[in-house]
Structure formats: structure tokens, C-alpha cells
C-alpha positions as a Markdown table, in Angstrom:
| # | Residue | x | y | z |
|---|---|---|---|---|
| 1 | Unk | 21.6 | -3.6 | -5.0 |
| 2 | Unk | 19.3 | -0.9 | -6.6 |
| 3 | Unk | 19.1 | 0.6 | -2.9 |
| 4 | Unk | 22.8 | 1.7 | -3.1 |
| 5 | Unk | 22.8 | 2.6 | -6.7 |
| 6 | Unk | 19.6 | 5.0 | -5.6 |
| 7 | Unk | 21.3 | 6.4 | -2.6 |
| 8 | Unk | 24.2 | 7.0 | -4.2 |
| 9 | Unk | 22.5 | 9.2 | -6.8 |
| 10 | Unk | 20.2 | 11.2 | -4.3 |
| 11 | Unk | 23.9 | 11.9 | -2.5 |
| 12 | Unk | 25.1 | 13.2 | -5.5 |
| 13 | Unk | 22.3 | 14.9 | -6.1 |
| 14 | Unk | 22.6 | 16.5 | -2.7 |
| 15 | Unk | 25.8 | 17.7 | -3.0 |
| 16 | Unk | 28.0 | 15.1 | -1.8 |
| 17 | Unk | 30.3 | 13.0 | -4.1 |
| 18 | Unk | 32.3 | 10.7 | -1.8 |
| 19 | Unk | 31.2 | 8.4 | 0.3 |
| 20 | Unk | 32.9 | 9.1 | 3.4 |
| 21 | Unk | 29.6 | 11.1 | 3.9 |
| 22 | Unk | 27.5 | 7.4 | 4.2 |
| 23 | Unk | 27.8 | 6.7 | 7.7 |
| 24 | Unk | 26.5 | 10.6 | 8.8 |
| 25 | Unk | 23.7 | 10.4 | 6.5 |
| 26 | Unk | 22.7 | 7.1 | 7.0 |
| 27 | Unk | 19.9 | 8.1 | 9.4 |
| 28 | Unk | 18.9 | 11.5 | 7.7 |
| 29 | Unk | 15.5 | 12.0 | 7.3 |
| 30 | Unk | 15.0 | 13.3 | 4.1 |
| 31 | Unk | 16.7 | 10.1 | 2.8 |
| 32 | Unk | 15.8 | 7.2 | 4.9 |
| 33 | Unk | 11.6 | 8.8 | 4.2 |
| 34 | Unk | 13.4 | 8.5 | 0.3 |
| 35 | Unk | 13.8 | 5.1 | 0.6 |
| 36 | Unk | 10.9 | 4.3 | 3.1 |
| 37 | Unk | 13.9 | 2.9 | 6.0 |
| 38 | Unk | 14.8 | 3.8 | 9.5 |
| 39 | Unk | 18.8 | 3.0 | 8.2 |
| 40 | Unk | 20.4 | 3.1 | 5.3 |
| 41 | Unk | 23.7 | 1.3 | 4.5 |
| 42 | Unk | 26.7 | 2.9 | 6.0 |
| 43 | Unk | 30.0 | 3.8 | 4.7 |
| 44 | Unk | 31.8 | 0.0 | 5.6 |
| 45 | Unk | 28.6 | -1.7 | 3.6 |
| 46 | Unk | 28.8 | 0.4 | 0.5 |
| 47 | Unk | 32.9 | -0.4 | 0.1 |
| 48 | Unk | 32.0 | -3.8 | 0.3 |
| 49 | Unk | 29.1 | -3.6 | -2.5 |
| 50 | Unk | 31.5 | -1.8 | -4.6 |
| 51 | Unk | 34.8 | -4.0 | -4.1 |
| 52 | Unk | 32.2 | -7.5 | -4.9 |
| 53 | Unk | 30.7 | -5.5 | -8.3 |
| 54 | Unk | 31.6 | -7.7 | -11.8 |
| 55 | Unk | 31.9 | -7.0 | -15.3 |
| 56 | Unk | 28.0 | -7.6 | -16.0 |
| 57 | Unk | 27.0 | -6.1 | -12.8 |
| 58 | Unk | 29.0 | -2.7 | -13.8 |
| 59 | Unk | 27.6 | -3.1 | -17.5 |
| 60 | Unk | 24.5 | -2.9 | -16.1 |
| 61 | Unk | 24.9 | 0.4 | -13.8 |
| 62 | Unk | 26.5 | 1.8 | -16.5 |
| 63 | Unk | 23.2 | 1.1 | -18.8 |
| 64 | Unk | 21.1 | 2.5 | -15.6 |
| 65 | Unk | 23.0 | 5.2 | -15.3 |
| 66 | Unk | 22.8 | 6.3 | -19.5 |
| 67 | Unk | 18.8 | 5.9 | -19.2 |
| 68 | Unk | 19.0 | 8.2 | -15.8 |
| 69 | Unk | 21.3 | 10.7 | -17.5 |
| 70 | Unk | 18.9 | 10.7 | -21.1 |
| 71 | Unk | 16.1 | 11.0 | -19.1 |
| 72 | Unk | 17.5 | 14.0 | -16.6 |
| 73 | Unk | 18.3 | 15.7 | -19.9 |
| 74 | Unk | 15.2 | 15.1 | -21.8 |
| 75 | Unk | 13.5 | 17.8 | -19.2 |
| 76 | Unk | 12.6 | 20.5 | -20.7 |
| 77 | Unk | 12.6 | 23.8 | -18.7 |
| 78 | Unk | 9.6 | 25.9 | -19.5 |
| 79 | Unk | 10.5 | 29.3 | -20.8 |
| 80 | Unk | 11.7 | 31.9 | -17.5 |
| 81 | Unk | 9.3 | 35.0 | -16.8 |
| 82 | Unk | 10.4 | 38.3 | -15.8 |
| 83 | Unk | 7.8 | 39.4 | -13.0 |
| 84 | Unk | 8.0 | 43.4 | -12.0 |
């Protein structure tokens, strides 16, 4: 389960915010080294995950994806230098 929640945040993270996108970049290197696979799940597999999710399982997404978001913004960025 974690391997869709995870691929659906490095896609986001990429650029892309549908999933129609799944299938294409389902053997894309950069994410398949991500995830240590030759495949990742395609466009059919992930509708099915999301169409079998329940009420605890979306609670507990939800509570991954507060910790992801207080963590993301937790980083500071170190102060910007103006080199001439």
C-alpha cells in the first residue's frame, strides 16, 4: 500500500497530478531506481487501490500525509548569497 502512496507523492513532486500519467511512467528510471523495481503499478492498478480504500485506511493517509506536509515545511532554507 505504502508503494502507491510513495509513488503518488514523487509524481506529484515531479510535476504530474493525475494519474493518467501511471502507465507512461511506470518503467521510468528515475522512479522504478526510487522504489528499487523494474515496474511500478500502472494506471488500471492504482484506480483499483483507490476505489477498495476505507474510512480507517483514508484516516491513516491522511495522518501520513500531515506528518509529510509538517515535516516538508519544517526545512529551513539557509539564508541566499549574492555571488559577483
Amino acid at each position: 500500500m505504502m508503494q502507491f502512496y510513495y509513488k503518488k507523492i514523487y509524481l506529484i513532486c515531479a510535476g504530474y497530478f493525475t494519474d493518467d500519467v501511471s502507465d507512461y511512467l511506470s518503467k521510468d528510471p528515475v522512479l522504478t531506481n526510487c522504489f528499487g523495481k523494474q515496474n511500478l503499478a500502472s494506471q488500471l492498478t492504482r484506480s483499483r487501490f483507490g476505489s477498495r480504500l476505507d474510512e480507517i485506511t483514508l484516516r491513516q493517509l491522511y495522518k501520513i500525509t500531515c506528518a509529510l506536509r509538517k515535516r516538508i515545511y519544517s526545512v529551513v532554507q539557509p539564508p541566499r548569497i549574492l555571488l559577483v
